[in-house]
C-alpha atoms as a printed R data frame, in Angstrom:
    type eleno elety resid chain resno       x       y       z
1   ATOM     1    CA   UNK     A     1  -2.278 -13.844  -2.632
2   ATOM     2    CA   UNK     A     2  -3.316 -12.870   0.828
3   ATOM     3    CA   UNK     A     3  -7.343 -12.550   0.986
4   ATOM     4    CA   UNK     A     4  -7.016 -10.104   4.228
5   ATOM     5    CA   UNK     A     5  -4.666  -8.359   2.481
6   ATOM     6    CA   UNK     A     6  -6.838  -6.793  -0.312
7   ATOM     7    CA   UNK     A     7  -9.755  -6.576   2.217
8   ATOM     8    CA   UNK     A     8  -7.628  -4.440   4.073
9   ATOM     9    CA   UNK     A     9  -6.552  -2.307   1.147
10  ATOM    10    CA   UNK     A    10 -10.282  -2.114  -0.341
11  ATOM    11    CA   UNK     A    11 -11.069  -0.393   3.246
12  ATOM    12    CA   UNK     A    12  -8.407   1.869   3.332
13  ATOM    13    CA   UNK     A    13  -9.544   5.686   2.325
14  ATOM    14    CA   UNK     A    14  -6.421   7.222   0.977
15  ATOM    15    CA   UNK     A    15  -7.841  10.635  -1.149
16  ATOM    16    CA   UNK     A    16  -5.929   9.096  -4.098
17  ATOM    17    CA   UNK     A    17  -6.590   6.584  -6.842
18  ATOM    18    CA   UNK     A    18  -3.023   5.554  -7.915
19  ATOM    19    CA   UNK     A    19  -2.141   5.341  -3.908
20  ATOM    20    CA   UNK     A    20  -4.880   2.911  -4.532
21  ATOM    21    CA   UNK     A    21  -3.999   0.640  -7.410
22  ATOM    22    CA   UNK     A    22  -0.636   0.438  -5.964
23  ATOM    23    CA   UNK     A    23  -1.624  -0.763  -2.670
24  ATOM    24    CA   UNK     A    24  -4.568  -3.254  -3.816
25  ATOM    25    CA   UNK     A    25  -1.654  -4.604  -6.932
26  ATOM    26    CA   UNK     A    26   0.697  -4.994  -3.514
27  ATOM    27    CA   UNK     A    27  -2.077  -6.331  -1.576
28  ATOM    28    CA   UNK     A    28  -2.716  -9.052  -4.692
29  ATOM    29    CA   UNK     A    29   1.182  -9.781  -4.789
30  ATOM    30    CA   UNK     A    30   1.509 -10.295  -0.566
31  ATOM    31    CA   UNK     A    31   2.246 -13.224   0.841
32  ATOM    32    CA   UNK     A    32  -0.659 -15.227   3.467
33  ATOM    33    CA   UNK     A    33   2.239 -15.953   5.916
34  ATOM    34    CA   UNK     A    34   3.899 -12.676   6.291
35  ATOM    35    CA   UNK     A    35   2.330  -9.608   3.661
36  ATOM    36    CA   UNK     A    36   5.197  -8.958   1.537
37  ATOM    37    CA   UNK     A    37   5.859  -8.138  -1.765
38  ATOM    38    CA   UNK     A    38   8.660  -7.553  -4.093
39  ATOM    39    CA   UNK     A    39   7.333  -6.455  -7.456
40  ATOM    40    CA   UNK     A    40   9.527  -4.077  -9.253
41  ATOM    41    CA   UNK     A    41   8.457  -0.687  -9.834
42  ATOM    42    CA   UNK     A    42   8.189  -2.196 -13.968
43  ATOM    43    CA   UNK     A    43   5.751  -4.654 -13.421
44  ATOM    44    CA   UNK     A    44   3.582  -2.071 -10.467
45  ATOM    45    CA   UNK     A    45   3.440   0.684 -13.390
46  ATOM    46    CA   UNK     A    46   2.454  -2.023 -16.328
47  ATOM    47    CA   UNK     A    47  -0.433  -3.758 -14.331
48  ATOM    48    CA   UNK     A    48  -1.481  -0.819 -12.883
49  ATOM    49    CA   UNK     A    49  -1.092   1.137 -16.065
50  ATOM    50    CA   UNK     A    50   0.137   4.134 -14.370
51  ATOM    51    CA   UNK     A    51   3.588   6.163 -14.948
52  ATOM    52    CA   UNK     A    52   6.733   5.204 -12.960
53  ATOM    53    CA   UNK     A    53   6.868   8.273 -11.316
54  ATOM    54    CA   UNK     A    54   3.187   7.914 -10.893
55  ATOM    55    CA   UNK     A    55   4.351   4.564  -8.774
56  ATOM    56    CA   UNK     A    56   7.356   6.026  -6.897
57  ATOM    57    CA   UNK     A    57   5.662   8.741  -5.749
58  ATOM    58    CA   UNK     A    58   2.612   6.433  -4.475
59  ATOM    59    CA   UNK     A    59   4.752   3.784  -2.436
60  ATOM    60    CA   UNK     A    60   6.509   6.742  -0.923
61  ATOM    61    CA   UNK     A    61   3.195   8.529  -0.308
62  ATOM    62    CA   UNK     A    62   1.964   4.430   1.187
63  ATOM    63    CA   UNK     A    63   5.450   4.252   3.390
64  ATOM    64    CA   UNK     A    64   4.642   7.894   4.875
65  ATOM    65    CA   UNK     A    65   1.376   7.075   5.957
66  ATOM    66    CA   UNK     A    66   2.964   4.452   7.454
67  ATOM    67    CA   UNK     A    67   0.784   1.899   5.201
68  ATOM    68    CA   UNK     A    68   3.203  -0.523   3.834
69  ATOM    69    CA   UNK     A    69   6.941  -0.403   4.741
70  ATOM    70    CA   UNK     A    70  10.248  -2.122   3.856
71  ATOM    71    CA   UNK     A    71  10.835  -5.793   4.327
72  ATOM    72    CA   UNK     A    72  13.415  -8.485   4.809
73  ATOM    73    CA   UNK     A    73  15.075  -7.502   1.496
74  ATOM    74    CA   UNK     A    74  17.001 -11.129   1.792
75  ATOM    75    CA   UNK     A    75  13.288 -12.383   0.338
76  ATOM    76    CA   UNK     A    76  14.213 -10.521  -2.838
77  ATOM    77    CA   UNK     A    77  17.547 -12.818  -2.875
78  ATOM    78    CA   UNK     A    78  16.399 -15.533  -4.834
79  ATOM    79    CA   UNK     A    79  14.479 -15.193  -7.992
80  ATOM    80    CA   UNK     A    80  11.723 -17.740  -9.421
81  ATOM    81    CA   UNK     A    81  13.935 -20.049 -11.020
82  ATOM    82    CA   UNK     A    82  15.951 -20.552  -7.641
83  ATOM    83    CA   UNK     A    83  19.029 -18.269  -9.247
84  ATOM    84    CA   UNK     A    84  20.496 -15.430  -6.941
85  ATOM    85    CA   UNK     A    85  19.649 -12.102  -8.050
86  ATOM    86    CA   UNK     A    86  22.645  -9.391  -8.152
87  ATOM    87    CA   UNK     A    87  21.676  -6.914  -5.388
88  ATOM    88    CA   UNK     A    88  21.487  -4.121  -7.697
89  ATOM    89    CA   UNK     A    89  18.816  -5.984  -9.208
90  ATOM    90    CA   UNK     A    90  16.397  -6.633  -6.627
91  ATOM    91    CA   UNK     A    91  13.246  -5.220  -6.126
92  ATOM    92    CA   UNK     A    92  12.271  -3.900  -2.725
93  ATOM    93    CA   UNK     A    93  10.140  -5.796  -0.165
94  ATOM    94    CA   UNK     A    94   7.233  -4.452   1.115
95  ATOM    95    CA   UNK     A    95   5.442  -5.653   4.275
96  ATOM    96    CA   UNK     A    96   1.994  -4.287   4.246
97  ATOM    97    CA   UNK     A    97   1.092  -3.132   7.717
98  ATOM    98    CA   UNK     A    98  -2.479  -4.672   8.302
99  ATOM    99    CA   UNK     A    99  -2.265  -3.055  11.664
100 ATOM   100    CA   UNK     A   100  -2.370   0.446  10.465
101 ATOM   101    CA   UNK     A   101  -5.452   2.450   9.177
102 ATOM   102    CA   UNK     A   102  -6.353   5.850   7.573
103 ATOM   103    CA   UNK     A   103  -9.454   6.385   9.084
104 ATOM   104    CA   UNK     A   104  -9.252  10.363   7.972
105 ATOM   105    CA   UNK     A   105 -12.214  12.496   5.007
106 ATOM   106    CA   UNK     A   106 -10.155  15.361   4.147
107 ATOM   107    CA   UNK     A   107  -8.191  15.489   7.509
108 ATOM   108    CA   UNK     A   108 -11.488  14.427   9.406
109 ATOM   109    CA   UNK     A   109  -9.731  11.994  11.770
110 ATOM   110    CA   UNK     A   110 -13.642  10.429  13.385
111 ATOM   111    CA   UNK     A   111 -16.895  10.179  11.415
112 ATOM   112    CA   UNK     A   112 -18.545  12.083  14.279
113 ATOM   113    CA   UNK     A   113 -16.262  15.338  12.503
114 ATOM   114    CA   UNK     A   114 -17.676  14.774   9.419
115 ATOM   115    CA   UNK     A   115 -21.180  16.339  10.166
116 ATOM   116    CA   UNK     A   116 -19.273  19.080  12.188
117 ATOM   117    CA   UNK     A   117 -16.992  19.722   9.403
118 ATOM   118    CA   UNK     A   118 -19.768  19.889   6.569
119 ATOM   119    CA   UNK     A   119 -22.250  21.803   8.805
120 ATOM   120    CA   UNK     A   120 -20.895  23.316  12.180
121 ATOM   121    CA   UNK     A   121 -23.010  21.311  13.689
122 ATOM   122    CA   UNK     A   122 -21.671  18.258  16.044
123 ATOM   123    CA   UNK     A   123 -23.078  14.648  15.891
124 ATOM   124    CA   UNK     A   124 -22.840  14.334  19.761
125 ATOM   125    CA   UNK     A   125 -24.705  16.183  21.976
């Protein structure tokens, strides 16, 4: 469990609740050294208790924002027990990008758009 990880995810405004869970149940699953995760799509949609396609569409919806993408897919490789798992078998890896940010309201990229955007009226003067 990474601890910057979900702090990052909690901050992250994304206009959508299961983009959400997903990312804070990826954020749980990352690893402190390098932020991945491999949880298949099965165990995502059970602990998140949303639909599979619910789940595909979110990661997809988390890679185009440019919010998590793939990983070294050799991590997937091995499975708990130390057995190799077939490669049509693996989940994929996910590297959360702690670098990146939505920072946007609604398409408001800055906060100083906000009051322009709800009034007409700029923040600066």
């Amino acid at each position: 469990m990474s601890v910057r990880a979900i702090s990052w995810a909690y901050g992250q405004n994304l206009g959508s609740a299961s983009q959400k869970a997903v990312l804070l149940h990826l954020a749980y699953l990352a690893r402190e050294e390098d932020n991945c995760a491999w949880p298949h799509v099965t165990r995502i949609q059970a602990e998140t208790e949303l639909s599979e396609r619910t789940v595909r569409k979110a990661l997809k919806a988390l890679q185009d924002k440019g919010l998590i993408a793939l990983g070294d897919q050799e991590l997937a490789a091995v499975d708990f027990h130390g057995d190799v798992v077939p490669v049509n078998r693996r989940p994929k890896v996910w590297t959360l990008r702690l670098d990146a940010s939505t920072e946007s309201f609604n398409g408001v990229e800055r906060a100083g758009d906000v009051q322009t955007a709800y009034t007409g009226r700029s923040v600066r003067s």
